[in-house]
C-alpha positions as CSV (number, residue, x, y, z in Angstrom):
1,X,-53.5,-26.5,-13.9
2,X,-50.7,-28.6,-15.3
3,X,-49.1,-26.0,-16.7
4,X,-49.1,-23.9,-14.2
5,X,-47.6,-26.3,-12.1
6,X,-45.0,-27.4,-14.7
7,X,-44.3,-23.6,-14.7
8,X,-43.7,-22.8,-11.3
9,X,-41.6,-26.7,-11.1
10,X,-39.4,-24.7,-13.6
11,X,-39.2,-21.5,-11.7
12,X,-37.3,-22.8,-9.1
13,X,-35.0,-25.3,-10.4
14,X,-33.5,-22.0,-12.2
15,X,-34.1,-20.2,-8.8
16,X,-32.1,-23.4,-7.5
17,X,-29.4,-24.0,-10.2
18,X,-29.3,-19.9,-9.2
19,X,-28.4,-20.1,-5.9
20,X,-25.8,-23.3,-6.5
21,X,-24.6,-21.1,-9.2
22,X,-23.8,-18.6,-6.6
23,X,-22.3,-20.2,-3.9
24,X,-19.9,-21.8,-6.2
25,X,-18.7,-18.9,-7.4
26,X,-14.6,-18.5,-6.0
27,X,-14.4,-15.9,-3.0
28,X,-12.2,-14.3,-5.4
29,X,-15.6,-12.8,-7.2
30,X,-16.3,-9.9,-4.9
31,X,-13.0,-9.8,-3.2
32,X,-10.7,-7.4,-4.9
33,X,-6.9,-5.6,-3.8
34,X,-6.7,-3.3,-6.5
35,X,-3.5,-1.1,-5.2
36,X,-1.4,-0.9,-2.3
37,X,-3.4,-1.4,1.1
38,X,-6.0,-2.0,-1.0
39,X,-9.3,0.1,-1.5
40,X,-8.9,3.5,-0.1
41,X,-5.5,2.0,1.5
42,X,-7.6,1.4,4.3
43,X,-6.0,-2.2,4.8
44,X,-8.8,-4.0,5.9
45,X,-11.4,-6.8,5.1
46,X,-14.1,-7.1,7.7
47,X,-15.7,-10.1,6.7
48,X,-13.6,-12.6,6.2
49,X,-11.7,-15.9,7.8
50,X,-8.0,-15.5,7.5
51,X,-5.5,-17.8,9.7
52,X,-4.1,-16.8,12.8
53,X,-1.3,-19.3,12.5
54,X,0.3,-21.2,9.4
55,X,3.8,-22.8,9.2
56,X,6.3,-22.6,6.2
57,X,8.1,-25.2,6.7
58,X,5.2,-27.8,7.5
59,X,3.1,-26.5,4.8
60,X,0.5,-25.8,7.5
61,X,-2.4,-23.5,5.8
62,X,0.6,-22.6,3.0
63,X,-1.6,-22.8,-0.4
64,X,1.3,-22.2,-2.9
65,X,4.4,-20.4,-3.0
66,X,6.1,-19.3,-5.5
67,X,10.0,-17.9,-6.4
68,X,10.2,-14.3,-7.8
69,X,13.5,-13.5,-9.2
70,X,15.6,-9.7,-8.4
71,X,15.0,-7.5,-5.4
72,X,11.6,-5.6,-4.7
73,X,9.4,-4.5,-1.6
74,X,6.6,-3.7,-4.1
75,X,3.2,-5.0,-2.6
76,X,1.3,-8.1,-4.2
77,X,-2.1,-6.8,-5.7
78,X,-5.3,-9.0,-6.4
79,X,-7.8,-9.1,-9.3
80,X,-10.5,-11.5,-9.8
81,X,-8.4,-14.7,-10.6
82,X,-4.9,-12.8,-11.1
83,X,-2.5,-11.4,-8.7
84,X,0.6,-8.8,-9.7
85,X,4.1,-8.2,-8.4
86,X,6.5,-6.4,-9.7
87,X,10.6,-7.0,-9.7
88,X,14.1,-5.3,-10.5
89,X,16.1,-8.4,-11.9
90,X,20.0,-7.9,-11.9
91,X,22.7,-10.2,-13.1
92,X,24.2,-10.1,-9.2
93,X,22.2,-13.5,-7.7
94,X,22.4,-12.0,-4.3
95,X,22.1,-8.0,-4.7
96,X,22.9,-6.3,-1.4
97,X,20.0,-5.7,1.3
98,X,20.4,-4.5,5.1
99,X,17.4,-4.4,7.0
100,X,17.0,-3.5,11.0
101,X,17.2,0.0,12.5
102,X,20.4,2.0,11.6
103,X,20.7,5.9,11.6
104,X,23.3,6.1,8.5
105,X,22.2,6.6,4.7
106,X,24.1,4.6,2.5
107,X,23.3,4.4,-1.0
108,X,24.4,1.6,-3.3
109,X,24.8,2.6,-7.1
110,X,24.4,-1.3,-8.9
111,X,26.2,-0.1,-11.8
112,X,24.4,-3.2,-13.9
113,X,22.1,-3.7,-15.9
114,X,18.4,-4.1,-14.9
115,X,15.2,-5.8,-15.9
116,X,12.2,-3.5,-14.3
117,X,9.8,-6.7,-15.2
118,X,5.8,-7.1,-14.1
119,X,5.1,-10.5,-13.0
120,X,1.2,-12.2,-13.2
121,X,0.4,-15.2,-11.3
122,X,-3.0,-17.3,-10.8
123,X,-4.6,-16.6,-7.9
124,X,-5.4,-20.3,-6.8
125,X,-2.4,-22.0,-8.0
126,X,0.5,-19.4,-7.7
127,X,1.4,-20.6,-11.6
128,X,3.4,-17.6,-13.4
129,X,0.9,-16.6,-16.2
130,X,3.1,-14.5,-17.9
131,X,6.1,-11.9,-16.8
132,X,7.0,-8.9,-19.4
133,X,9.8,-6.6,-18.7
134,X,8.8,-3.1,-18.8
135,X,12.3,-1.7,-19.3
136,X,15.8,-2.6,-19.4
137,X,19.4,-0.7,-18.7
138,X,21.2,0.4,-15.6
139,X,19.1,2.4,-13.0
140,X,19.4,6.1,-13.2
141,X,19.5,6.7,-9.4
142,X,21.2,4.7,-6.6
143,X,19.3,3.3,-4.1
144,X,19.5,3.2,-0.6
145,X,21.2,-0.6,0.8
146,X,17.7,-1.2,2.5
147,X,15.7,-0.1,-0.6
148,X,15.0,-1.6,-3.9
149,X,14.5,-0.5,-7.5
150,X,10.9,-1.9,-7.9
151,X,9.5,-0.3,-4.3
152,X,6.0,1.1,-6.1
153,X,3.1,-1.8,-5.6
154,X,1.3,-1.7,-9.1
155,X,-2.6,-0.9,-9.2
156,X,-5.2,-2.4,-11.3
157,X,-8.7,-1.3,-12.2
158,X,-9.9,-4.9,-13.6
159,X,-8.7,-4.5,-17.3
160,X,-5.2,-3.3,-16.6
161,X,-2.3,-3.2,-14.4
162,X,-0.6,0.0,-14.0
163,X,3.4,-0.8,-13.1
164,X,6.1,2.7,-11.9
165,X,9.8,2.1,-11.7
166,X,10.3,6.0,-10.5
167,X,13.0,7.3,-13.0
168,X,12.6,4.1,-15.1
169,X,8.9,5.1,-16.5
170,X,5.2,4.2,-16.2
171,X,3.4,1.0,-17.9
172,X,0.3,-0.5,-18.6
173,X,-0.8,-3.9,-19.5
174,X,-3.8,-5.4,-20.2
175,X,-4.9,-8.7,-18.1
176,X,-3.3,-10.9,-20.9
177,X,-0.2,-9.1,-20.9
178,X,0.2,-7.0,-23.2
179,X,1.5,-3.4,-23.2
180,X,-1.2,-0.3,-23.4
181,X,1.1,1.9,-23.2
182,X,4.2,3.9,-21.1
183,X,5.7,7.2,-20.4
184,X,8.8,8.6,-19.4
185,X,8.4,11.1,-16.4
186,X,12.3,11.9,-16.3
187,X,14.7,11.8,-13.4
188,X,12.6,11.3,-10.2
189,X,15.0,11.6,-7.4
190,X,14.1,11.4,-4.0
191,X,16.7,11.2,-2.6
192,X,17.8,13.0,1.4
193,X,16.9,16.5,1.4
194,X,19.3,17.9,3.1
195,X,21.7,16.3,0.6
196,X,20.7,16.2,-2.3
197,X,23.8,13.7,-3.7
198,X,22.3,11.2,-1.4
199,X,19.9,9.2,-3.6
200,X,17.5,6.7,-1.9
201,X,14.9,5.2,-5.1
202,X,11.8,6.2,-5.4
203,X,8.6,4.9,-3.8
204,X,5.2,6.4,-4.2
205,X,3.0,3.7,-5.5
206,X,0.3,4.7,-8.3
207,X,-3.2,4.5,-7.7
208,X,-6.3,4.6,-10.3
209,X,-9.4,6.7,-10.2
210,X,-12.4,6.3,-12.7
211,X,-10.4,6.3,-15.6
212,X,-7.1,8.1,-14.7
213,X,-3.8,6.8,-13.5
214,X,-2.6,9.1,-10.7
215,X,0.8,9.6,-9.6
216,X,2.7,11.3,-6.8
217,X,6.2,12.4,-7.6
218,X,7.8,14.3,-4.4
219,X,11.4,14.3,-5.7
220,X,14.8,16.9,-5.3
221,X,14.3,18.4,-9.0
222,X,10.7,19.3,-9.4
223,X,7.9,17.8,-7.3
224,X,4.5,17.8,-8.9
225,X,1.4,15.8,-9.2
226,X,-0.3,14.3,-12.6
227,X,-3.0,12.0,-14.0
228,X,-2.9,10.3,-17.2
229,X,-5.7,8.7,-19.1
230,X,-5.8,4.8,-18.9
231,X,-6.8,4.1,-22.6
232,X,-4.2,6.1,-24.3
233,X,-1.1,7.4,-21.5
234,X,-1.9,10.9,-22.1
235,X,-1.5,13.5,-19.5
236,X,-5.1,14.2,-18.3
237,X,-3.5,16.8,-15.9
238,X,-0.5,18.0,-14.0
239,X,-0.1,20.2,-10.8
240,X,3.3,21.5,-10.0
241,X,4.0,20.8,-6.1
242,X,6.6,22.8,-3.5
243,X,7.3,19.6,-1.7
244,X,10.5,18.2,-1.2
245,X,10.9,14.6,-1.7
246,X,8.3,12.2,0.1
247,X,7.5,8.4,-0.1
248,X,3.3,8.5,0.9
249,X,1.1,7.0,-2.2
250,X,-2.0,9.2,-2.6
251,X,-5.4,8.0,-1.4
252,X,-8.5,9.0,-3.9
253,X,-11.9,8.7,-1.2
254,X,-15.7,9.0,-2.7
255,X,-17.3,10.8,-0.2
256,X,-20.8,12.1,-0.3
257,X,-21.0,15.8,-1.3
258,X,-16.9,15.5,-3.0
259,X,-14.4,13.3,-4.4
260,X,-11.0,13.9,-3.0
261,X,-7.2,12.9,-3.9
262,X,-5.0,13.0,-0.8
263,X,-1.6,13.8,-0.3
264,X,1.5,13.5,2.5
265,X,4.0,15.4,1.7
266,X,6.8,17.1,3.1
267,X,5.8,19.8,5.1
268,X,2.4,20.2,3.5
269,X,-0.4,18.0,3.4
270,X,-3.0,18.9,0.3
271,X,-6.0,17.5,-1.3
272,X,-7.1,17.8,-4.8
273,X,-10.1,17.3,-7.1
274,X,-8.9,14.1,-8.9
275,X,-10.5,15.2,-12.1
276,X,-9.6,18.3,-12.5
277,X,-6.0,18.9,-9.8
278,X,-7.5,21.9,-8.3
279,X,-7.0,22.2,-4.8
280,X,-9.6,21.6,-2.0
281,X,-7.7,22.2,1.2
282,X,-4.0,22.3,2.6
283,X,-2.2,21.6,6.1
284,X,1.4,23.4,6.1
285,X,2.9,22.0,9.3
286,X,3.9,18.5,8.3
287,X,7.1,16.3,9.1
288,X,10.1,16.8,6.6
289,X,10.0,13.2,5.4
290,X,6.9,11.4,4.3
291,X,5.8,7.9,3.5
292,X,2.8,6.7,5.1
293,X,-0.4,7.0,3.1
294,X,-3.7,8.8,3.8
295,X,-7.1,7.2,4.2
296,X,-10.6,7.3,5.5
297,X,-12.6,6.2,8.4
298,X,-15.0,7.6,10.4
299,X,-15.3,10.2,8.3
300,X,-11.5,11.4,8.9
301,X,-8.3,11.1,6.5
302,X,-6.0,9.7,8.7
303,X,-2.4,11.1,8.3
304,X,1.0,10.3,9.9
305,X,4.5,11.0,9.2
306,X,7.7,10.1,11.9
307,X,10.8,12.2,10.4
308,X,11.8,14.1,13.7
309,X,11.6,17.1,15.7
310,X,7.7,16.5,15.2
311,X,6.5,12.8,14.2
312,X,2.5,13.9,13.6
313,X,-0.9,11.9,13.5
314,X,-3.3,14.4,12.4
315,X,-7.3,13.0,12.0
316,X,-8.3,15.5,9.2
317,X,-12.4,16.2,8.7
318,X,-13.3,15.7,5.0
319,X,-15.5,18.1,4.9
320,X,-12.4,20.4,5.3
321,X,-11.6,23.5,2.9
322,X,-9.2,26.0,2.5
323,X,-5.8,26.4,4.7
324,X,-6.2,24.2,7.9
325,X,-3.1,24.6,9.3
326,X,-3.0,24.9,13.0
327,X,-1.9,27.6,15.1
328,X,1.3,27.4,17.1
329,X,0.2,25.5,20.6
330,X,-2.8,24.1,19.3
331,X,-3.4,20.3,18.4
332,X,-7.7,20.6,16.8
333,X,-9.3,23.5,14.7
334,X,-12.8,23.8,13.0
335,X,-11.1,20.6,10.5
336,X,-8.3,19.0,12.2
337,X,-10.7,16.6,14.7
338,X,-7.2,16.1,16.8
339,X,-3.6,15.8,16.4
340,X,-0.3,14.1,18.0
341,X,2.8,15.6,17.3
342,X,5.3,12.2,19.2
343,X,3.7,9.2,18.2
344,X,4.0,9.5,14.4
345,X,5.3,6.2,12.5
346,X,8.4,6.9,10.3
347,X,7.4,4.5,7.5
348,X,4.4,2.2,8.5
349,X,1.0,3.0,7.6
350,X,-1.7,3.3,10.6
351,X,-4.7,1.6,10.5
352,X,-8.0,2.0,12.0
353,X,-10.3,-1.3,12.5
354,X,-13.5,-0.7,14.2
355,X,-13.3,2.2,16.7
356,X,-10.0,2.2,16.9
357,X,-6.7,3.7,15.6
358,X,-3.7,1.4,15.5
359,X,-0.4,3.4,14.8
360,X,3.3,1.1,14.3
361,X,6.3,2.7,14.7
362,X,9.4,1.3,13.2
363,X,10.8,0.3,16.0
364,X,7.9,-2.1,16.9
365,X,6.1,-0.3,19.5
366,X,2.5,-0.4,19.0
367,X,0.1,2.7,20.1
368,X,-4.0,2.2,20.4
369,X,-6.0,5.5,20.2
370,X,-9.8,6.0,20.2
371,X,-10.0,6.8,16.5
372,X,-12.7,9.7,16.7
373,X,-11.2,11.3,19.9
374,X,-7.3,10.7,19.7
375,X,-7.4,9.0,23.6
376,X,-4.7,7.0,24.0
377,X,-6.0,3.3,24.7
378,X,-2.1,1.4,25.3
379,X,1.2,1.6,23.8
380,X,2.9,-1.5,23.6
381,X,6.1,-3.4,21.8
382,X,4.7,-6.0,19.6
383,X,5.5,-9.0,20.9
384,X,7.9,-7.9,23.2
385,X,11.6,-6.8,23.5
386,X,12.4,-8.5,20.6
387,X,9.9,-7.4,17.9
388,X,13.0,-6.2,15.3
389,X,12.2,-3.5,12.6
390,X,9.1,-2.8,11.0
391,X,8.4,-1.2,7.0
392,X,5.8,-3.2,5.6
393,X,2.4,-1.5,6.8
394,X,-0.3,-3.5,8.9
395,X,-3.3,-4.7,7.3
396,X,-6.5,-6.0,8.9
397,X,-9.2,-9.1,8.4
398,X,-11.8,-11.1,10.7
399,X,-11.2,-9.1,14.3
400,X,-7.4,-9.6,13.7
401,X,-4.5,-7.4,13.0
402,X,-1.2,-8.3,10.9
403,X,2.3,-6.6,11.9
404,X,4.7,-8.0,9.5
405,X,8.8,-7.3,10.8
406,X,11.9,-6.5,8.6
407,X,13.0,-10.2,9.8
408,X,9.6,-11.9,8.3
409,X,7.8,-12.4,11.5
410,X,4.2,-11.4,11.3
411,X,2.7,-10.7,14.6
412,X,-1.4,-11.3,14.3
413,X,-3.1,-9.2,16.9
414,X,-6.6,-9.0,18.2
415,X,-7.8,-5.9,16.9
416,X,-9.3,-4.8,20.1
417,X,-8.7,-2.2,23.2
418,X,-6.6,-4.6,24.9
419,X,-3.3,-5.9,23.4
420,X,-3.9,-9.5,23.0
421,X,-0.7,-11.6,20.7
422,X,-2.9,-14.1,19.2
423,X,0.4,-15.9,17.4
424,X,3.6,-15.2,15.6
425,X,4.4,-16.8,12.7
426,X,7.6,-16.5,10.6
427,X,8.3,-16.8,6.8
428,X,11.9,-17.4,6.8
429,X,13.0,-14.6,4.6
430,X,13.3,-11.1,5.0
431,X,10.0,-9.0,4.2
432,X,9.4,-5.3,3.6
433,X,6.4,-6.1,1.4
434,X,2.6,-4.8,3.0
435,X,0.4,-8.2,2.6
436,X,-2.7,-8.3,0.4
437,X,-5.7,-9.4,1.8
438,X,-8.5,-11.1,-0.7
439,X,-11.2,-13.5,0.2
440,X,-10.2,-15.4,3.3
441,X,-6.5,-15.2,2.1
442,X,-3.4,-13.8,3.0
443,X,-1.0,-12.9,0.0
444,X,2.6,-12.1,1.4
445,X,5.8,-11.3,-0.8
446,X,9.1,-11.8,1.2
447,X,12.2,-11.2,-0.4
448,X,12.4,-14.0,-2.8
449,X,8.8,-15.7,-2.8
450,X,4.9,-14.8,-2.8
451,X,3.0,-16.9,-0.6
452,X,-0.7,-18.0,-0.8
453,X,-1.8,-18.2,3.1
454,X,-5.3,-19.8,4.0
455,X,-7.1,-22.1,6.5
């Protein structure tokens, strides 16, 4: 009987020293932002406690900050205990940036030398673990005066971190830093369209499936799509697109019956079997310029694009095959659910938290749709007449809703049917950057700084 006892007295100190085991594990363990928006770009963490208001000055709810040399809007992305930025470092201290609303395209062509360099911090402290640059030389495109040459958020799969600098190549590093490999995919302009000496940088952010690295690269000389393997660099598989140049990162989303790579492009929307590149379905009828990125929810892809005479939301069923396209005068077929051809955002990402679609135009008003139905619910200016420019996409946590302006205001919303401003708080530097969003923390790159923000 003893032993019995003794027996069962052991079982649950290890069921105890278990559970204590467990809860001090960092929130870090099963809270990942693997690529921009995060998983499935959907941009949101349901469970979680992020702050509604912090204070940069004060230090109010400010973990760490930390300085990150050159000029980049590429997103922060989190892994376990690591987080990854990447940077364009010149030798002018204060390269030129114009941010706000402005109609003209001017390109600036920062004849200097460049370090495209891939920066890896520690998620609790903020300390620079290591910084390796990818390549070094002088751009081979200009880039617009409110653009950057690092503009493509890195992604990461948990053993490496996948780094584009468009025309400047693809990288990958393991977690300690050191290079896997890299490729050079040539001259990627995307540059205007409609004049093609205009260039602008590239932007289309890679994503990775399984074990490929996928890329999108919409550009003026030859648009196509292509995945390489992660342990080697070699191409896995390319399609050859008839798209002019777009911004949009693609989505990859696991459904049940089919795995599907998504794409917004210019004029055509298309999705692909990731493994292979064959084609599953296609919607011709798209804005001329796109940037916003596909995803998922309630069983629609979500796509938007804001480049006029039509500025689209289409909600896509992803069951959908073959050409979807609608006819002329008609806004829903057998696979498009519904559609809005006026309310499209010109660079910032929708989002759809709970049973609701949330769509940002660059100008700062905000528009509320039933996701599932396309009702309009409100449309609003964020925070009123004053709300600035927007880029940087919103991203969601804990009932609350983040709209981060050109001028580094972020806007938290209640992610509701009624437009309730729950606080503005500013950074004090201009931001472009989409937030991350791991654990109960907010991880938000302005101009020349990341920030750590948490309660």
């Amino acid at each position: 009987m003893r032993v019995v006892n003794d027996w069962t007295y052991q079982c649950k100190c290890f069921l105890m020293i278990v559970v204590i085991a467990l809860l001090a594990l960092p929130a870090y363990a099963s809270s990942n932002w693997p690529s921009f928006r995060g998983t499935g770009a959907r941009g949101v963490v349901e469970v979680a406690k992020t702050p509604v208001k912090w204070n940069v000055q004060t230090g109010e709810n400010i973990r760490w900050k930390t300085p990150i040399p050159g000029l980049a809007h590429s997103s922060p992305i989190v892994w376990g205990d690591r987080l990854f930025v990447t940077t364009a470092v010149s030798t002018d201290s204060d390269p030129l940036l114009r941010v706000g609303l402005y109609g003209e395209s001017p390109e600036h062509p920062e004849k200097l030398i460049h370090e495209f360099k891939v920066y890896c911090l520690d998620r609790a402290t903020g300390k620079v673990l290591w910084h390796h640059t990818a390549h070094s030389g002088i751009p081979k495109v200009k880039r617009h005066i409110k653009s950057t040459h690092a503009n493509c958020t890195p992604a990461t799969d948990g053993k490496h971190v996948v780094a584009f600098f468009g025309s400047e190549g693809l990288y990958c590093y393991d977690f300690s830093g050191k290079l896997q490999w890299k490729n050079d995919l040539g001259l990627l302009d995307a540059g205007a369209f409609n004049s093609k000496e205009i260039q602008w940088a590239f932007g289309s952010s890679p994503i990775i499936h399984e074990d490929l690295a996928i890329v999108q690269c919409d550009v003026n000389n030859q648009s196509f799509v292509a995945a390489y393997h992660m342990k080697s660099g070699e191409l896995a598989w390319k399609v050859l697109r008839d798209s002019l140049p777009a911004w949009a990162t693609p989505t990859v989303h696991k459904g049940k019956n089919r795995t599907q790579l998504i794409l917004n492009g210019t004029h055509d929307i298309v999705s692909y079997n990731p493994a292979t590149g064959d084609q599953f379905w296609k919607f011709t009828g798209n804005s001329l310029i796109a940037t916003p990125t596909p995803f998922v929810a309630h069983d629609l892809v979500f796509i938007a694009a804001g480049y006029r005479p039509i500025k689209p939301i289409y909600a896509i069923r992803i069951d959908a095959m073959g050409d979807i396209s609608l006819k002329e005068g008609t806004k829903s077929n057998e696979y498009v659910a519904w559609s809005e051809l006026r309310r499209g955002p010109y660079m910032p990402t929708p989002i759809v938290y709970g049973d609701h679609l949330f769509v940002a135009q660059d100008n700062g008003i905000l528009s509320c749709y039933e996701a599932e139905t396309g009702k309009k619910v409100y449309r609003k200016r964020i925070a009123g007449s004053a709300a600035g420019a927007y880029t940087a996409s919103p991203v969601a946590a804990g009932g609350k809703l983040y709209f981060t302006s050109e001028d580094g205001d972020i806007h938290v919303l209640e992610a509701s049917s009624e437009y309730k401003l729950l606080a503005t708080n500013s950074m004090g530097e201009v931001c472009l950057a989409t937030p991350a969003i791991a654990g109960d923390t907010l991880f938000i790159r302005t101009q020349h700084h990341v920030f750590a923000i948490a309660e």
